[in-house]
Residue frames as qw, qx, qy, qz and C-alpha x, y, z in Angstrom:
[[0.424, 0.581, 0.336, 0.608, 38.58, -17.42, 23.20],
 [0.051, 0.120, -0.101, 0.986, 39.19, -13.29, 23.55],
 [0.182, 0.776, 0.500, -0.339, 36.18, -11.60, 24.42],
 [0.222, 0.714, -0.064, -0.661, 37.34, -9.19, 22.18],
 [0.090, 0.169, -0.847, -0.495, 38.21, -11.48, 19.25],
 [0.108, 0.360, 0.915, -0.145, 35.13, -13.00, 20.01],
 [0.148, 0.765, 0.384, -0.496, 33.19, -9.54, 19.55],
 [0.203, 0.571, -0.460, -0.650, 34.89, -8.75, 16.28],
 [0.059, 0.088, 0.963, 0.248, 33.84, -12.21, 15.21],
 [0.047, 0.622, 0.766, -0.154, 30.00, -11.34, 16.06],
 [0.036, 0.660, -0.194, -0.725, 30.77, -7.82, 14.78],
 [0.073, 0.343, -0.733, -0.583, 31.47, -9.10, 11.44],
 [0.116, 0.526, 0.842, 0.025, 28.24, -11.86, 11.55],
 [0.116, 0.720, 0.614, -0.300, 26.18, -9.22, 12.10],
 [0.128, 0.592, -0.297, -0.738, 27.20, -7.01, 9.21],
 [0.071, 0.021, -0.882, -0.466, 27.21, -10.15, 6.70],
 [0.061, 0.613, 0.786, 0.049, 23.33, -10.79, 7.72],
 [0.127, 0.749, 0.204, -0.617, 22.42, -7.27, 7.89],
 [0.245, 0.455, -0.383, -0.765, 23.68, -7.18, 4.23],
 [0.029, -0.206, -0.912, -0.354, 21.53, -9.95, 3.09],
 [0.074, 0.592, 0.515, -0.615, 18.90, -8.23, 5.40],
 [0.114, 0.595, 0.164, -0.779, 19.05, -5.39, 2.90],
 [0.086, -0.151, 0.941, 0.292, 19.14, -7.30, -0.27],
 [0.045, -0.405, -0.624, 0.667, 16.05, -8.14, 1.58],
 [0.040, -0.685, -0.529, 0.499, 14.47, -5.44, 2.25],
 [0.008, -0.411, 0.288, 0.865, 15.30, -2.37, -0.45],
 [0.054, -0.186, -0.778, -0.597, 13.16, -4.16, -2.97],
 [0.169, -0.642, -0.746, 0.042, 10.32, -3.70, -0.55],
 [0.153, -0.676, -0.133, 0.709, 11.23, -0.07, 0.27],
 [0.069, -0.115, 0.562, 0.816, 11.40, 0.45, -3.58],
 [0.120, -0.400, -0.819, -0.393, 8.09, -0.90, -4.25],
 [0.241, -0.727, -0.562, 0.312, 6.15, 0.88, -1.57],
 [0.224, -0.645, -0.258, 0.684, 7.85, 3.83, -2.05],
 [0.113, 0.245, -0.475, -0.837, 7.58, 4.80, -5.63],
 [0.399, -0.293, -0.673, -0.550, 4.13, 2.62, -6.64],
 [0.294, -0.273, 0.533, -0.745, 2.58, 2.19, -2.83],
 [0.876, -0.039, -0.370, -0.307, 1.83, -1.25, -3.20],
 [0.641, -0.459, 0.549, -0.277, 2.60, -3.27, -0.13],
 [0.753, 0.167, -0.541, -0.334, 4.20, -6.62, -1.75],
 [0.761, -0.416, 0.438, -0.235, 3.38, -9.67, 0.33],
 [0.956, 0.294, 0.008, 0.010, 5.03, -11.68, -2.38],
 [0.056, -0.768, 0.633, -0.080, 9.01, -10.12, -1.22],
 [0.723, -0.507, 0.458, -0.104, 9.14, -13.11, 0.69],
 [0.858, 0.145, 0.492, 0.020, 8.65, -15.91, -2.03],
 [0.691, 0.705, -0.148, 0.056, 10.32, -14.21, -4.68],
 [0.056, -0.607, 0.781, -0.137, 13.99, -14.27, -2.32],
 [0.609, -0.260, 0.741, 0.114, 13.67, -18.02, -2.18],
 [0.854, 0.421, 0.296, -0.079, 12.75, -18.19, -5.54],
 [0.095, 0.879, -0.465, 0.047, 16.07, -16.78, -5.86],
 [0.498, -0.316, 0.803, -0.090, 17.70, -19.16, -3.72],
 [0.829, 0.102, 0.536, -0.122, 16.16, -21.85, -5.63],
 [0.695, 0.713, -0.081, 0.034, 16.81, -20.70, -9.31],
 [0.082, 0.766, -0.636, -0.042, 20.76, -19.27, -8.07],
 [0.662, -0.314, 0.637, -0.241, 20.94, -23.02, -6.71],
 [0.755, 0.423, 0.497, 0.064, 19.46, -25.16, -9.96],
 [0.584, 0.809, -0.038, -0.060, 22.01, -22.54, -11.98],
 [0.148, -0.786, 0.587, -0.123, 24.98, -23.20, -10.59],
 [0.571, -0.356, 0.737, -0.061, 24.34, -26.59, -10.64],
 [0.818, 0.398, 0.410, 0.063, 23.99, -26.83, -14.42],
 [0.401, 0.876, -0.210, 0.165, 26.74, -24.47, -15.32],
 [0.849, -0.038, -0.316, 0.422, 28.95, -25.49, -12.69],
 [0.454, 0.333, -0.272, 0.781, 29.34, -21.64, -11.56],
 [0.210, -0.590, -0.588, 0.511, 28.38, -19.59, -8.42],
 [0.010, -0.464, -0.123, 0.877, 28.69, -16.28, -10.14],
 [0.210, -0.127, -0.830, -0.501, 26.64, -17.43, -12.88],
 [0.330, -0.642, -0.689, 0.058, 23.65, -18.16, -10.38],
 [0.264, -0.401, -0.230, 0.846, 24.59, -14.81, -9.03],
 [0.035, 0.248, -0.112, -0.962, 23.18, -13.59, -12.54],
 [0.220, -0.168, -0.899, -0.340, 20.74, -16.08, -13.66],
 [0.120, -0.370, -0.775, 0.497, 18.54, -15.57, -10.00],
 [0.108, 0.632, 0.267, -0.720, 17.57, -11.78, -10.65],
 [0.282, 0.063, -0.486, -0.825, 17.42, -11.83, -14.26],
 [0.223, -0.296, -0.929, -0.016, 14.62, -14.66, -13.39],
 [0.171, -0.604, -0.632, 0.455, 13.09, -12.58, -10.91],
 [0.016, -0.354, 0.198, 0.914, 13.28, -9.54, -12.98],
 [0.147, -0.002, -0.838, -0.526, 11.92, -11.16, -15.72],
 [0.105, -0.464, -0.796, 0.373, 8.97, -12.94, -13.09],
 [0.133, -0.484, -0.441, 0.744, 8.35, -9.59, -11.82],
 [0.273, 0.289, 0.117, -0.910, 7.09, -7.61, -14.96],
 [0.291, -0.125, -0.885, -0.340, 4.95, -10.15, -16.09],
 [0.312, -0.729, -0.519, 0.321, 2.94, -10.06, -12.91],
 [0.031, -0.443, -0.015, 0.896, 3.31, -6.03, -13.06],
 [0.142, 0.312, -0.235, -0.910, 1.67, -5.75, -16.50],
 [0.368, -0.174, -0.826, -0.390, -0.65, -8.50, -16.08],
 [0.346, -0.686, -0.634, -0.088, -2.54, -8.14, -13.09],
 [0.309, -0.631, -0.261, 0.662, -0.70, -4.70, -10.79],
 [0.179, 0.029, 0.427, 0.886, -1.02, -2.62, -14.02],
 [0.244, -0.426, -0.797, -0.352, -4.76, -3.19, -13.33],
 [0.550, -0.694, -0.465, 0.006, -5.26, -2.17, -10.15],
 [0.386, 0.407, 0.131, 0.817, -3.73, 1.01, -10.19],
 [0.218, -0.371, -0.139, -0.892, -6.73, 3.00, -9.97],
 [0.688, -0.530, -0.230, -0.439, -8.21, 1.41, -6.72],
 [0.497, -0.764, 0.279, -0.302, -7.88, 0.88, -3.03],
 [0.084, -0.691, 0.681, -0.227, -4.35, -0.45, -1.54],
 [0.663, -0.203, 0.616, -0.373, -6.15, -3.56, -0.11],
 [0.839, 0.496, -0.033, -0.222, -6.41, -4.89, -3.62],
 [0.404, 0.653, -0.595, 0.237, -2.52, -5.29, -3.86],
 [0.453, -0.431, 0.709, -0.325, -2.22, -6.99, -0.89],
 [0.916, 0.123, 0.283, -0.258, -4.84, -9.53, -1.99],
 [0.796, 0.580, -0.150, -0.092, -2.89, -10.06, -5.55],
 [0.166, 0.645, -0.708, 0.236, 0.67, -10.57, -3.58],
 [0.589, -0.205, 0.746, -0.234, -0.47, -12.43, -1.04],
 [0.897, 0.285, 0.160, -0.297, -2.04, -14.59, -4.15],
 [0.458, 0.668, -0.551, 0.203, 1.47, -14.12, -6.20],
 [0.084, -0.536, 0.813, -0.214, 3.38, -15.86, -3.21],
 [0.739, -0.066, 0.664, -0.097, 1.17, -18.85, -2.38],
 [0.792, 0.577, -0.119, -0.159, 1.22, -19.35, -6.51],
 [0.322, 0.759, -0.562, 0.064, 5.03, -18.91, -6.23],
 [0.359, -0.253, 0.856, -0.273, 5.70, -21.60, -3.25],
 [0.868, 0.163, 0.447, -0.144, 3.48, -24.08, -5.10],
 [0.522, 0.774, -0.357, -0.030, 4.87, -23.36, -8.39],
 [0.035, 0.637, -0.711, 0.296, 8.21, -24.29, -6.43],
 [0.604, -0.130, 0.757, -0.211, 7.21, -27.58, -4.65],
 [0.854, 0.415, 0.282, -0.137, 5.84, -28.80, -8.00],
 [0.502, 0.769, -0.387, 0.088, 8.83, -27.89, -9.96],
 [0.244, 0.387, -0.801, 0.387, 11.91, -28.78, -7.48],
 [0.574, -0.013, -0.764, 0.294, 10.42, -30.72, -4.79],
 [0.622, -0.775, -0.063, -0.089, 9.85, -30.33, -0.81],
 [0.813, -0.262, -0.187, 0.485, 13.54, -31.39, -0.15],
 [0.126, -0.935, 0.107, 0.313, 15.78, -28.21, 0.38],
 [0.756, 0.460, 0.051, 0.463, 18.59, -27.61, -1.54],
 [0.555, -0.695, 0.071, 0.451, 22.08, -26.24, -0.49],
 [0.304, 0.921, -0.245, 0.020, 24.68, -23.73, -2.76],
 [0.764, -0.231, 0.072, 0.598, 28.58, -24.72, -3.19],
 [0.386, -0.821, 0.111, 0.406, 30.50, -22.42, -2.29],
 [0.743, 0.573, -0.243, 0.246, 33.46, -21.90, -5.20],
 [0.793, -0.098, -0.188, 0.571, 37.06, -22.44, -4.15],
 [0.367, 0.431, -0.009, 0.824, 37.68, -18.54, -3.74],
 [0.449, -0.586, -0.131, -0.662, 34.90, -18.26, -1.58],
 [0.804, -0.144, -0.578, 0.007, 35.36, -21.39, 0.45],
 [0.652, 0.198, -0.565, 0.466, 37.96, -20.38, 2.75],
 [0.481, -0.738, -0.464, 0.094, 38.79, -18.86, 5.67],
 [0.120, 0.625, -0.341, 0.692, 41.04, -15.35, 7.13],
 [0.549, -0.374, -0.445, 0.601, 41.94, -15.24, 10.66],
 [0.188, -0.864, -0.139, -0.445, 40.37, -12.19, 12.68],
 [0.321, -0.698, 0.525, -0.367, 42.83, -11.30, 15.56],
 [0.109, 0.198, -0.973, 0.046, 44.29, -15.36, 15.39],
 [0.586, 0.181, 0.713, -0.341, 40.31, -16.74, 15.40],
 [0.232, -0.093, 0.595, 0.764, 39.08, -17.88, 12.13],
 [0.339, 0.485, 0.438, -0.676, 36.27, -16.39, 10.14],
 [0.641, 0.251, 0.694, 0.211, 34.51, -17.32, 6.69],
 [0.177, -0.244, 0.356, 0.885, 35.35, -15.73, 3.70],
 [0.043, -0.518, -0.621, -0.586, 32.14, -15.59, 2.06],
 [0.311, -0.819, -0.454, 0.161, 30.49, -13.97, 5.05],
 [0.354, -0.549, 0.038, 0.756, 32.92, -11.19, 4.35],
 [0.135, 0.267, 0.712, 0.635, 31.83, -11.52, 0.53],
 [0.065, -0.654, -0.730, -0.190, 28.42, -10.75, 1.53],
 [0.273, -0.698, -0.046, 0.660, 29.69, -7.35, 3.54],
 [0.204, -0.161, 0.455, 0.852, 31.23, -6.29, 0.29],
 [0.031, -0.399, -0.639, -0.657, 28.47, -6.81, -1.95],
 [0.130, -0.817, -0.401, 0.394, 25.90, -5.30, 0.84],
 [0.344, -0.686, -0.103, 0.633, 27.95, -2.45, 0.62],
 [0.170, 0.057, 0.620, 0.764, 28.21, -2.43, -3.29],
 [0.133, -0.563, -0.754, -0.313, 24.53, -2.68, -3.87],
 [0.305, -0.701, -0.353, 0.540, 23.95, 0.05, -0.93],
 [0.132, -0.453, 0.216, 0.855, 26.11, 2.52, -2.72],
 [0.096, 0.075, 0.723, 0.680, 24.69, 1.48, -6.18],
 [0.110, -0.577, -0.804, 0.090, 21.25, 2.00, -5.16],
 [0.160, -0.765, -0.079, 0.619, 22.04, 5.53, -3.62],
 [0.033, 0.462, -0.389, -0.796, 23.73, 6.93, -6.80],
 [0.024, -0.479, -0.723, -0.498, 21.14, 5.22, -9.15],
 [0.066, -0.817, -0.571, -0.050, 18.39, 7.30, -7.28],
 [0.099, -0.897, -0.288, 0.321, 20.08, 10.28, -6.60],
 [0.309, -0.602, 0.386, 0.627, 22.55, 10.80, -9.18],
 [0.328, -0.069, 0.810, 0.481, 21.05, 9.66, -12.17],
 [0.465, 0.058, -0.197, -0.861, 17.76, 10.57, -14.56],
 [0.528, -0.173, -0.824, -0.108, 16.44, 7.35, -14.03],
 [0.389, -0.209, -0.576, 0.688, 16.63, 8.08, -10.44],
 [0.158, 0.184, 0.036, -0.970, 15.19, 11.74, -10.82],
 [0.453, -0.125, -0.626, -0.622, 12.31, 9.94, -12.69],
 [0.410, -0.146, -0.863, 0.256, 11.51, 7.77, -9.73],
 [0.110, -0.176, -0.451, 0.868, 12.13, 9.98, -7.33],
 [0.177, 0.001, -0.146, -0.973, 9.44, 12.22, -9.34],
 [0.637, -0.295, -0.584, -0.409, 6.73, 9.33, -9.88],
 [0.437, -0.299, -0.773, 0.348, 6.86, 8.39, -6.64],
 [0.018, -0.206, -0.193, 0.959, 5.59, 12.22, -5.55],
 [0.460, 0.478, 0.020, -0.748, 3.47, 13.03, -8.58],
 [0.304, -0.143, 0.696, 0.635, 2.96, 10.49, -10.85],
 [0.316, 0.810, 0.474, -0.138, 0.04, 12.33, -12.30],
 [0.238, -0.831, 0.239, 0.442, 2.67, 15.19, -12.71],
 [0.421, -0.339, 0.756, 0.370, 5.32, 12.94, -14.14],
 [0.431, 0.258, 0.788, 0.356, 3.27, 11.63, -16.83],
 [0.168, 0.873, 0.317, -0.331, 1.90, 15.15, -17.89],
 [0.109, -0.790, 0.457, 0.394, 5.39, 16.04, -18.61],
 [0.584, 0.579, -0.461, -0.333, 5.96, 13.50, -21.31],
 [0.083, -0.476, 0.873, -0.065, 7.01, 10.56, -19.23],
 [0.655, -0.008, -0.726, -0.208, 6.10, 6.85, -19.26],
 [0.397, -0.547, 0.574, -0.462, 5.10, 6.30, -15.91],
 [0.956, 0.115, -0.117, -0.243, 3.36, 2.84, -17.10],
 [0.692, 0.524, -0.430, 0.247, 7.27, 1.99, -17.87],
 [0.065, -0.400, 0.678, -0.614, 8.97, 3.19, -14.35],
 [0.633, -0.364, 0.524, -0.438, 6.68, 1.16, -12.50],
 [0.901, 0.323, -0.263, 0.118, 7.51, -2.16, -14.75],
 [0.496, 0.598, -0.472, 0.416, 10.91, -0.75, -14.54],
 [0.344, -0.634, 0.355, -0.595, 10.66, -0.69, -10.56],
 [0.897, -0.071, 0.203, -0.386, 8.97, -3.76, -9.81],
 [0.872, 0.278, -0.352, 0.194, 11.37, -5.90, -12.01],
 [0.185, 0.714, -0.458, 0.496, 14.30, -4.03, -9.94],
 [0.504, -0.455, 0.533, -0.504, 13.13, -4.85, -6.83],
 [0.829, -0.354, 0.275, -0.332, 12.32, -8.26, -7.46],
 [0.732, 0.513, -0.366, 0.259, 15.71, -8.76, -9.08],
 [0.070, 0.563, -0.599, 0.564, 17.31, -7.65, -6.11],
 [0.333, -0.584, 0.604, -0.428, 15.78, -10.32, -3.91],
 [0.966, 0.255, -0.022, -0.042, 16.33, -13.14, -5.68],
 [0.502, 0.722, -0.307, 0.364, 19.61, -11.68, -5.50],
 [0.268, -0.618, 0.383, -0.633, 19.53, -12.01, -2.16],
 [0.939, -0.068, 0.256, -0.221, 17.97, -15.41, -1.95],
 [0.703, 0.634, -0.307, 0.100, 20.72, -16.62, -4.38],
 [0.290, 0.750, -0.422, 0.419, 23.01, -15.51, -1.98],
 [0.446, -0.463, 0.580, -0.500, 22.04, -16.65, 0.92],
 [0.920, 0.222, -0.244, -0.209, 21.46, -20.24, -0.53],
 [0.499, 0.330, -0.734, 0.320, 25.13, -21.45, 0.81],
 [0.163, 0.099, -0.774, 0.604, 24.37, -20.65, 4.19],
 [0.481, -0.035, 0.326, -0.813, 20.45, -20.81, 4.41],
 [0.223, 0.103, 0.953, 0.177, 19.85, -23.44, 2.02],
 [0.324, -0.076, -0.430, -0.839, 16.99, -23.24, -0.53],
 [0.112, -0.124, -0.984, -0.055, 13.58, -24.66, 0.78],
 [0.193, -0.529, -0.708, -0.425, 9.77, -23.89, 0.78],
 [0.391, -0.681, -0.544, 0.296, 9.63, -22.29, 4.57],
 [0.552, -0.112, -0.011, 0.826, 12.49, -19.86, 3.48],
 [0.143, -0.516, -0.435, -0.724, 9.45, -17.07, 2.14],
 [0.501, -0.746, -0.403, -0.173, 7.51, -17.13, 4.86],
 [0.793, -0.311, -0.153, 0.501, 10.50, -16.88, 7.24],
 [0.608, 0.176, 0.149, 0.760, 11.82, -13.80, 5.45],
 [0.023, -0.631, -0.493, -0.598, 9.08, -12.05, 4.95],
 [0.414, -0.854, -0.313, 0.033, 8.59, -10.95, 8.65],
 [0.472, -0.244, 0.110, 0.840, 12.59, -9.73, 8.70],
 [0.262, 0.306, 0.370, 0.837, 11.54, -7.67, 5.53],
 [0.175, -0.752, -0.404, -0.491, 8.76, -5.83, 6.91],
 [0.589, -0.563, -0.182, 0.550, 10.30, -5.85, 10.70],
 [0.507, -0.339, 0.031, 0.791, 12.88, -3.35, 8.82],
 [0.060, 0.559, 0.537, 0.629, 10.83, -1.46, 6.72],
 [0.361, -0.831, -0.378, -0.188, 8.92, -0.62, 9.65],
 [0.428, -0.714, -0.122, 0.541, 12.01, 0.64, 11.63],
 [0.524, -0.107, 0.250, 0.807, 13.62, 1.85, 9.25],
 [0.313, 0.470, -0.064, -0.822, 10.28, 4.30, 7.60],
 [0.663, 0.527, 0.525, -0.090, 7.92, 2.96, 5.28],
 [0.528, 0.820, 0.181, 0.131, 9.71, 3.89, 2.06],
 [0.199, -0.874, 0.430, 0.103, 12.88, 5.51, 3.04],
 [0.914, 0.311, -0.228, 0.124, 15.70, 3.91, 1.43],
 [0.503, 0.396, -0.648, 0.413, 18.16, 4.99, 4.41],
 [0.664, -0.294, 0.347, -0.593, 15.66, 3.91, 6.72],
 [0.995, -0.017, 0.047, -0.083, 16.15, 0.24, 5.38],
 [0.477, 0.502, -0.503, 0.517, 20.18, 0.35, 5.75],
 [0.318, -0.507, 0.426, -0.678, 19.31, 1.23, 8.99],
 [0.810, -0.135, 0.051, -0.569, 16.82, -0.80, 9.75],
 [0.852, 0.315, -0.419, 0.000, 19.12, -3.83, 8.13],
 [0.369, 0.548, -0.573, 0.484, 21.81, -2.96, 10.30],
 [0.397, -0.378, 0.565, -0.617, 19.92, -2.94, 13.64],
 [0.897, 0.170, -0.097, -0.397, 17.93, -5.90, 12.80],
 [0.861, 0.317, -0.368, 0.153, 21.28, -7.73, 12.14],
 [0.327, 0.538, -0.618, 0.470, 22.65, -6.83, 14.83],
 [0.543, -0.210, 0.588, -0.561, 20.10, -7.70, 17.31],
 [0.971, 0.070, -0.138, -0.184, 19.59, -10.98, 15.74],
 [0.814, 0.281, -0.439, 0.254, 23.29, -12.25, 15.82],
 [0.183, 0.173, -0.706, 0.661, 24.45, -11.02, 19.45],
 [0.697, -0.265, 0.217, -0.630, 20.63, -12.17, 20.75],
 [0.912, 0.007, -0.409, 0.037, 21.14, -15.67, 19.03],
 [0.589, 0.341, -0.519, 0.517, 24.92, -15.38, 21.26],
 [0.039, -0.344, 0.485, -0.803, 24.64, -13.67, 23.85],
 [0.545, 0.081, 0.394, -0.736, 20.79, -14.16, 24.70],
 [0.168, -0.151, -0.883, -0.412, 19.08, -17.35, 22.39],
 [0.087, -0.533, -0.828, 0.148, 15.90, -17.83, 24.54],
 [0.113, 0.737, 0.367, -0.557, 15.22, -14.25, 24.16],
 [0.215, -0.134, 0.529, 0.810, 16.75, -13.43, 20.36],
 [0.014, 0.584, 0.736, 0.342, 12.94, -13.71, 18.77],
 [0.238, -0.823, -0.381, 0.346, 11.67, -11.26, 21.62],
 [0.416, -0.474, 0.153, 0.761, 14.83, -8.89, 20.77],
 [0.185, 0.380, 0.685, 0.593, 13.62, -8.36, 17.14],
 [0.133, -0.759, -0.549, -0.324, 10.32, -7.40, 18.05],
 [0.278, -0.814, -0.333, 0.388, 11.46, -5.31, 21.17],
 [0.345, -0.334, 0.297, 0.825, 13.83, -2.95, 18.81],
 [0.014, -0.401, -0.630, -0.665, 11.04, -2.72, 16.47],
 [0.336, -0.666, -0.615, 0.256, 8.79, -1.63, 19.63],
 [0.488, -0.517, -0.066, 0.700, 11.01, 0.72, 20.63],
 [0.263, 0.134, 0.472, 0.831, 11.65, 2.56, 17.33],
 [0.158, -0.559, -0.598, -0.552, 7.98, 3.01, 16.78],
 [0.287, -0.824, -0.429, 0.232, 6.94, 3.89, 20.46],
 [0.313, -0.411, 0.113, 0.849, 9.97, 7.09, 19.51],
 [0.305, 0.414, -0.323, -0.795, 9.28, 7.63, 15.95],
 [0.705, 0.344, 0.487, -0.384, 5.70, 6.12, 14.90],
 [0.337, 0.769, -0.283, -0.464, 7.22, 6.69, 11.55],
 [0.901, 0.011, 0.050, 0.430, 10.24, 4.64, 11.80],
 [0.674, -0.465, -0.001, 0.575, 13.42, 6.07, 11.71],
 [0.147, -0.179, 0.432, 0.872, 13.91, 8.07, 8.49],
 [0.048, 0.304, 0.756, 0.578, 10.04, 7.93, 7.78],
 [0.363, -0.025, 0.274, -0.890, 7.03, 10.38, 8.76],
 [0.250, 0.332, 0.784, -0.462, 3.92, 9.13, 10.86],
 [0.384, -0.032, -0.311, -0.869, 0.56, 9.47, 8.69]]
C-alpha cells in the first residue's frame, strides 16, 4: 500500500474515534463544569446506550431510530437519579458524588446483565451506512466517516447552544454563581436536571453509536471510563474546548500507536496525558487549582 494512502487512511480512523471520544467525553465536561460533580457513572451510562440503541433497532428494524431511542433513555435515566438522590447532596462535600456514581454505575452494569444477559451484542449497520468510498484507490468505511460528520455536528451544536443561546447564558451563569443565578429569578434546581439529562443523553448517544463497531457488552463502561477522564484531564477539567482537544489527541495517539507502535499504544495514552499536565497542570484550556 502508499504510505501516504495509508496515512490518510489512519488520518481518517483517528478522527472517527476521536469523535466518539467526544460524544464521550462532553457529557463529563458538562457535568463537572456547570454542577462540579465528578460522574463515575459516564462510563456505564455510554454502554447503556450501546445496549438500549442495539435492543431498538432490533425491534423497529431501524438504526436511526436507536440513534433516538438511546439518549432519550439516558436522558430520561439521568433526571431521575438527579432529583432523587444528586438533588440531595448539593449542599455537601464533592466526595459524596463520587460515592453515589460510583454506586449509579455498578447498579447500572447489574441492572444490564440481569436484563440482556452477559453475551455482547453487535449493531447492523443500514444499507446506506454499510458501504465503502475509496481514499486515494484504498478503501475506507462509510460509517467511520458518518461518525466524523456527526462528531462535528454535535461539536458545533454544543458550542452555539452554550454560547449563543439563553439556555446557554443560563449555564454558563450557574456554573459561576449559582447562588447569583437563582437570586435573579432563575430555576437553578431545573438547569442542573436540565444538564445532567443532556449529558447523559449524549453518551448513550455515543454508546449507540459505537455499538456497530464496539459491540454492546458489560466491560464496555469500565473500558470507557478511563478514555473519558484521560481527556478531560488533558483537555481542562471543565473546558468544553479542552475536551475537542483532548478527543482529538487521544484519538490520535490511540489509532497510529495501535499501527504504528501496538506494544506501546496503552503507554502512549498515558504518556500524552503526562506530558500535557507536566506543561499545563491544568490541562490544556483549563487553570491549575
Amino acid at each position: 500500500m502508499d504510505p501516504l494512502a495509508l496515512f490518510a487512511l489512519q488520518l481518517l480512523n483517528a478522527l472517527s474515534l476521536s469523535a466518539l471520544f467526544f460524544f464521550l467525553a462532553v457529557g463529563l465536561t458538562l457535568i463537572f463544569g456547570i454542577m462540579r460533580v465528578v460522574n463515575f457513572a459516564h462510563g456505564a451510562l455510554f454502554m447503556f446506550g450501546a445496549y438500549v440503541g442495539v435492543v431498538a433497532q432490533t425491534l423497529s428494524g431501524s438504526f436511526i431510530f436507536s440513534l433516538v431511542a438511546a439518549p432519550l433513555a439516558a436522558g430520561l435515566l439521568g433526571i431521575a437519579f438527579e432529583r432523587s438522590a444528586l438533588s440531595r447532596l448539593y449542599a455537601r462535600e464533592h466526595s459524596a458524588f463520587l460515592l453515589v456514581t460510583f454506586g449509579l454505575a455498578l447498579a447500572l452494569t447489574e441492572a444490564i446483565r440481569l436484563i440482556w444477559g452477559a453475551d455482547a451484542r453487535q449493531a447492523e449497520l443500514p444499507v446506506f451506512l454499510a458501504g465503502i468510498i475509496f481514499v486515494m484507490d484504498e478503501p475506507f468505511p462509510v460509517y467511520r466517516l458518518f461518525l466524523i460528520g456527526a462528531g462535528v455536528m454535535c461539536a458545533l451544536a454544543c458550542w452555539a447552544g452554550l454560547q449563543r443561546t439563553r439556555i446557554g447564558l443560563l449555564l454558563r451563569a450557574a456554573s459561576q454563581n449559582a447562588g447569583m443565578t437563582a437570586a435573579l429569578g432563575n430555576d437553578v434546581a431545573r438547569i442542573r436536571a436540565l444538564v445532567f439529562a443532556l449529558a447523559c443523553a449524549l453518551a448513550a448517544l455515543g454508546g449507540a453509536l459505537a455499538a456497530p463497531l464496539l459491540s454492546a457488552s458489560l466491560g464496555l463502561g469500565s473500558n470507557v471510563i478511563i478514555d473519558a477522564f484521560v481527556i478531560v484531564m488533558i483537555g481542562g477539567m471543565g473546558s468544553f474546548i479542552g475536551t475537542a482537544a483532548g478527543s482529538l489527541l487521544l484519538g490520535f495517539a490511540q489509532t497510529f500507536g495501535n499501527f504504528y507502535l501496538p506494544e506501546l499504544s496503552l503507554g502512549m495514552t498515558y504518556a500524552v496525558m503526562i506530558a500535557v499536565l507536566v506543561l499545563r497542570p491544568g490541562g490544556l484550556f483549563g487553570r491549575s487549582e
